[in-house]
C-alpha distance (Angstrom), angle and dihedral (degrees) to the residues before:
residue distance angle dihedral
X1 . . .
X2 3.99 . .
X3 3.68 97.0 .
X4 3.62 93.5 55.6
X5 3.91 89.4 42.4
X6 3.61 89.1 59.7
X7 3.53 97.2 53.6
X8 3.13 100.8 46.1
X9 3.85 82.2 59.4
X10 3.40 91.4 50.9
X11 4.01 98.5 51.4
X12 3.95 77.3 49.1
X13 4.03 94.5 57.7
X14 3.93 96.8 32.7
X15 3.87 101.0 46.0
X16 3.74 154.8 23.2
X17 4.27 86.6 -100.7
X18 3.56 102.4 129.0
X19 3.68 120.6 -129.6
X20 3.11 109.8 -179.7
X21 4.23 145.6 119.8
X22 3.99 115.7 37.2
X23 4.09 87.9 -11.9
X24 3.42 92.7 54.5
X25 3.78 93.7 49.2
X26 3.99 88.9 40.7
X27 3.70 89.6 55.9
X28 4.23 94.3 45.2
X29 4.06 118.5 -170.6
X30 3.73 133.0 -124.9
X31 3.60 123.0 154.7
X32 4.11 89.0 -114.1
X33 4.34 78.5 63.3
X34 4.12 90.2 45.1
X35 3.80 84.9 51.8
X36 3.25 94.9 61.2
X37 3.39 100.9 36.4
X38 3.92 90.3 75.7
X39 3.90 82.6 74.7
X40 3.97 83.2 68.7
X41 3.76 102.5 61.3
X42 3.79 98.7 103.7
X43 3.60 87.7 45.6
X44 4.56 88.2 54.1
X45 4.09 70.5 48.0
X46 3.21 92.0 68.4
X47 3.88 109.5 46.1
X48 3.92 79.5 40.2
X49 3.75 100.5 57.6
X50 3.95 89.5 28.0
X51 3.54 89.8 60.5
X52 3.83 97.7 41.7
X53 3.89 85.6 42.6
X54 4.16 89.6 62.5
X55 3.81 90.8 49.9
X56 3.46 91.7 49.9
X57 3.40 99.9 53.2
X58 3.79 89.9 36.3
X59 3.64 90.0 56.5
X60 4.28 87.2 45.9
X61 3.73 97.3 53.7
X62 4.14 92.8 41.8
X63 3.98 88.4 53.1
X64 3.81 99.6 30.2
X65 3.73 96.2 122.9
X66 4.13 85.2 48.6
X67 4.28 112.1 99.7
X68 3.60 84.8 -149.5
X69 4.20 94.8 47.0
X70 4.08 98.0 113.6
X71 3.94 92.7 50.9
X72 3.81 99.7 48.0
X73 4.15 88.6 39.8
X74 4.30 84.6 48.7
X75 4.09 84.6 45.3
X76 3.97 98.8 46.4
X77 3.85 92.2 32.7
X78 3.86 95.0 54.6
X79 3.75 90.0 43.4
X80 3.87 91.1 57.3
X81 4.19 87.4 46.3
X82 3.57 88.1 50.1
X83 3.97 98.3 47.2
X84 4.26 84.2 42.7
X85 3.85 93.0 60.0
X86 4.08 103.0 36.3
X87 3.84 87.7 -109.4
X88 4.06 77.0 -77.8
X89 3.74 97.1 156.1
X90 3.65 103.5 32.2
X91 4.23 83.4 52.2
X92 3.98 79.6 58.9
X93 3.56 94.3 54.6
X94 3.84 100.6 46.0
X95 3.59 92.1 52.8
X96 3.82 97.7 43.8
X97 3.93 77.1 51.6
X98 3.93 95.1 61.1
X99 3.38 94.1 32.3
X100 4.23 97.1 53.9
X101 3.55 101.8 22.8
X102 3.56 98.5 77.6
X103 3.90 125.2 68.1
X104 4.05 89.2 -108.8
X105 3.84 130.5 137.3
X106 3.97 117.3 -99.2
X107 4.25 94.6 -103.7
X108 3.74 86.5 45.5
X109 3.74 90.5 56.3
X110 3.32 102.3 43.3
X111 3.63 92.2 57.3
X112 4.05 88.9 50.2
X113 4.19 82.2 54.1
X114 3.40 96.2 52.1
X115 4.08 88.1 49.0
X116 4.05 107.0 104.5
X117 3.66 86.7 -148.6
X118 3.89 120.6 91.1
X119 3.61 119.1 -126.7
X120 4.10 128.3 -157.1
X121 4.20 92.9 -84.4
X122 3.67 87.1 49.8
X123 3.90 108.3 63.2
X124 3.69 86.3 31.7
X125 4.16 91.9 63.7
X126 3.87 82.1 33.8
X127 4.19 90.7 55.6
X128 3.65 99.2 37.0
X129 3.94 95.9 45.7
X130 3.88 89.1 47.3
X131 3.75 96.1 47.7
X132 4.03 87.3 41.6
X133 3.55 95.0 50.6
X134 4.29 94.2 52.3
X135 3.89 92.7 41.6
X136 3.94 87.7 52.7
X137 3.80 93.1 43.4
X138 3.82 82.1 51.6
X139 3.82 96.5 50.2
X140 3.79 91.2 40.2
X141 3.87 84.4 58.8
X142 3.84 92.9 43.9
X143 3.04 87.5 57.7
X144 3.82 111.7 39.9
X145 3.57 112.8 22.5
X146 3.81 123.4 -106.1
X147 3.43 99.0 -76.3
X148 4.00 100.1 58.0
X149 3.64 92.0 40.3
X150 4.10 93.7 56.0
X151 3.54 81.1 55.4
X152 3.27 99.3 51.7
X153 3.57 86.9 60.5
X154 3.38 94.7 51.3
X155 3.82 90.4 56.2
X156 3.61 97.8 51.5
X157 3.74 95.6 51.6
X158 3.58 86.5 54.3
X159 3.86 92.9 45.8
X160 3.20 101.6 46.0
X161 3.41 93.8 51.7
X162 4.15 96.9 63.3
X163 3.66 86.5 50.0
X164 3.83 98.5 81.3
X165 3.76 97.3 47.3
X166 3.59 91.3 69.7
X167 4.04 89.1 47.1
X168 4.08 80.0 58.8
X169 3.76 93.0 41.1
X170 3.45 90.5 55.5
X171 3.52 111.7 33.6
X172 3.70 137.7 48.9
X173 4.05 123.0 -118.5
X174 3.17 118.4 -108.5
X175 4.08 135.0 -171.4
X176 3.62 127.2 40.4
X177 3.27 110.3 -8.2
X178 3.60 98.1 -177.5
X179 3.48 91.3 62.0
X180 3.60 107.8 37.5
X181 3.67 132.4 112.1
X182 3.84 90.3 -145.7
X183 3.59 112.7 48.4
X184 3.64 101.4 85.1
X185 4.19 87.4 52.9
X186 3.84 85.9 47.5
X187 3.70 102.0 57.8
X188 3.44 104.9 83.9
X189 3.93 121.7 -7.8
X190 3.58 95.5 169.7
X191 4.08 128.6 -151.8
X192 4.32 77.2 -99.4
X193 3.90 89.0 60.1
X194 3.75 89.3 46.2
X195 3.97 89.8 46.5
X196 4.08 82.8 48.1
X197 3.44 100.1 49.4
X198 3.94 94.9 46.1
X199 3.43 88.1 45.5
X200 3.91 88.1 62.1
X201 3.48 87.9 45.9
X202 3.72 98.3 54.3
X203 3.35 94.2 49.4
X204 3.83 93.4 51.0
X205 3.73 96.7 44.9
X206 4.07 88.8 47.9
X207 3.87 89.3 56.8
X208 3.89 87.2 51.3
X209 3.37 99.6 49.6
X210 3.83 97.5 45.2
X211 4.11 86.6 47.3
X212 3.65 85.6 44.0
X213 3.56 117.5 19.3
X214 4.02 103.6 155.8
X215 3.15 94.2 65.9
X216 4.45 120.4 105.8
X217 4.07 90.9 -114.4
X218 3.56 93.5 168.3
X219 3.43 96.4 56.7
X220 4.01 92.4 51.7
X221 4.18 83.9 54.4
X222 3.29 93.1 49.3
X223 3.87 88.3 55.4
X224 3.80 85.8 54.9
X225 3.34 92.3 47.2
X226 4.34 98.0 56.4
X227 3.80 89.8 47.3
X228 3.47 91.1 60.2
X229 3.73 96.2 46.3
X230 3.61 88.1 47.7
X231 3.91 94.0 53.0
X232 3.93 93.7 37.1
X233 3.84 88.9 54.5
X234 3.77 91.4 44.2
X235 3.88 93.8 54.2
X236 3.68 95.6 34.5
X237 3.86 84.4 61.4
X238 3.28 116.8 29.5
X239 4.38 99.8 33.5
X240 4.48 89.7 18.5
X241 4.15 78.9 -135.8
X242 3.73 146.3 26.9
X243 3.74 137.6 -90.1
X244 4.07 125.9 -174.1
X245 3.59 96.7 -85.8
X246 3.75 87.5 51.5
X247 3.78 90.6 60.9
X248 3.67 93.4 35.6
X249 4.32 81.5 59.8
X250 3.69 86.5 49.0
X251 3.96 96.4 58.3
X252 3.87 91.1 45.2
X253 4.01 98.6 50.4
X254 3.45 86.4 47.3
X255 3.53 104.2 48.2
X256 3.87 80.3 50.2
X257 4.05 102.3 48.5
X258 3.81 86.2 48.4
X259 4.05 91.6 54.4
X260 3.74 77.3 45.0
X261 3.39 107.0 52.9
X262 3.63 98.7 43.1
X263 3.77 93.6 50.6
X264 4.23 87.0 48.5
X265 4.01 87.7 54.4
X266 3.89 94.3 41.3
């Protein structure tokens, strides 16, 4: 029953989920558990982008006759991600904004990342990804009916969600560890995690493609894949490591790239 113990921990530390009562004492916690929890973040991708999938296409089929359907359904539906996860991730980006967008030394910025307050670079990643994100969702829809598009979503969520375990596979955390969220996931992700979290993945991406198999999958990957280059390559040089925000950034580029690259090749 470990496997399923450690993701319920992780829907516990990624999202609003509650765990709690006789689950939450079923399921336990140690930081051995949270660990290996990290393993489970395409799996929180799942119920995360299933769930924002369904209110998508909800919000699509109850405003179908509307011209302006796919943008309020990419509005409301991002919202409701956004409220599901704590605003985790895009917290992550906005401070990896502030603390990288300047021309500042790597102690200097990860003091500014650690700052709660958001500086110029910040809300303008925050605005920009936001706006990108709901005029891609509308394209996507455009483009390929309801249907595909809400699985699109679902895909991405997923995706982008196996991208940051091989930023903590491959590169050491840096910053305070005492007070950072991501140090006990960063410890030891293991070649098993990796082999967990793909195997998530996999499964995910098969159901998409069987429910939606016209659509250019590989080039939505693909988009994944560059946005975590990109961010790798930006921590690796400018920090030599990652902290949570850093992954958070890696999630949200390539949740974006994938949107991207699917509406390039469509």
């Amino acid at each position: 029953m470990s496997p399923i113990r450690h993701f319920l921990i992780a829907i516990q530390f990624f999202t609003r989920i509650p765990v709690t009562g006789r689950l939450a004492d079923w399921v336990g916690f140690s930081p051995v558990m949270l660990r290996a929890s990290a393993a489970h973040f395409p799996g929180v991708g799942c119920v995360v982008g299933g769930l924002t999938a369904l209110v998508f296409f909800g919000l699509l089929q109850t405003l179908a006759a509307q011209p302006a359907a796919p943008w309020v359904a990419a509005v409301l539906s991002t919202a409701f991600s956004i409220w599901l996860t704590g605003a985790f991730h895009e917290d992550g980006l906005a401070d990896t904004a502030d603390g990288l967008g300047g021309a500042v030394g790597r102690e200097r910025a990860l003091e500014i990342m650690k700052d709660s307050r958001i500086g110029s670079y910040g809300a303008l990643a925050l605005m920009l990804a936001l706006l990108a994100k709901v005029l891609l969702l509308g394209l996507l829809t455009q483009a390929g009916g309801a249907q595909q598009a809400a699985w699109v979503l679902f895909a991405a969520h997923v995706t982008s969600r196996l991208t940051p375990l091989f930023v903590i596979h491959t590169l050491p955390h840096v910053g305070d560890t005492a007070q950072s969220k991501s140090k006990p996931l960063a410890e030891t992700i293991s070649a098993a995690g990796l082999l967990a979290g793909l195997t998530w993945w996999a499964a995910a991406m098969a159901l998409a493609i069987s429910m939606a198999p016209s659509l250019p999958w590989l080039a939505g990957v693909l988009g994944a894949l560059a946005g975590f280059a990109w961010t790798w390559r930006l921590l690796q040089q400018r920090l030599q490591g990652f902290t949570g925000d850093g992954l958070g950034t890696t999630q949200q580029l390539s949740e974006l790239l994938f949107y991207l690259g699917l509406a390039l090749a469509l």
